[in-house]
C-alpha positions in Angstrom: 0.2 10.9 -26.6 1.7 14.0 -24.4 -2.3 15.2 -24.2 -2.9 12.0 -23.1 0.2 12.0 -19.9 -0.9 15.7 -19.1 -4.5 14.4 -18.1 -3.3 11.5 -16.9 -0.7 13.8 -14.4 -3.5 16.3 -14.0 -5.8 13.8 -12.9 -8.6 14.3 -15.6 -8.4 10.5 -16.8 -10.2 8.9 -14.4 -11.7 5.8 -15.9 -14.1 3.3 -14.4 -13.5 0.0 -15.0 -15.5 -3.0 -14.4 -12.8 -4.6 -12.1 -13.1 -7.1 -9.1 -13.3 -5.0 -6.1 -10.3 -4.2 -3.5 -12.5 -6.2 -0.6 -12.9 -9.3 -2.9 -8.7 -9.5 -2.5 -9.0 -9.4 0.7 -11.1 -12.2 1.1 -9.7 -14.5 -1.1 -6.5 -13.4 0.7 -7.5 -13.8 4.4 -8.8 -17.2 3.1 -5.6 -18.4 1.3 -3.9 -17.7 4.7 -6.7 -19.5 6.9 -6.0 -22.5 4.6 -2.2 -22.1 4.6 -2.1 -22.0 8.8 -4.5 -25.0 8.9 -2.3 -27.0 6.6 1.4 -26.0 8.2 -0.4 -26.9 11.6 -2.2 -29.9 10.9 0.2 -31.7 8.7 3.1 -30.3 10.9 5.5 -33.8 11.9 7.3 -32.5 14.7 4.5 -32.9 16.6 
């Protein structure tokens, strides 16, 4: 386990991983926001 943490600090564990790419949070991000600003607006009673 203390080989493992010396690569790890050392940098030489670099793993690739099959993940969802950083620009696919962003989208689905951007989006959540889009949706939240058209709900707060159009549902807004003090209108």
């Amino acid at each position: 386990m203390v080989q493992a943490l010396v690569r790890l600090a050392e940098g030489a564990a670099e793993e690739s991983h099959g993940g969802v790419p950083p620009a696919v949070f962003g989208v689905v991000g951007f989006v959540v926001l889009l949706l939240l600003l058209f709900v707060v607006t159009r549902f807004n009673p003090d209108r």
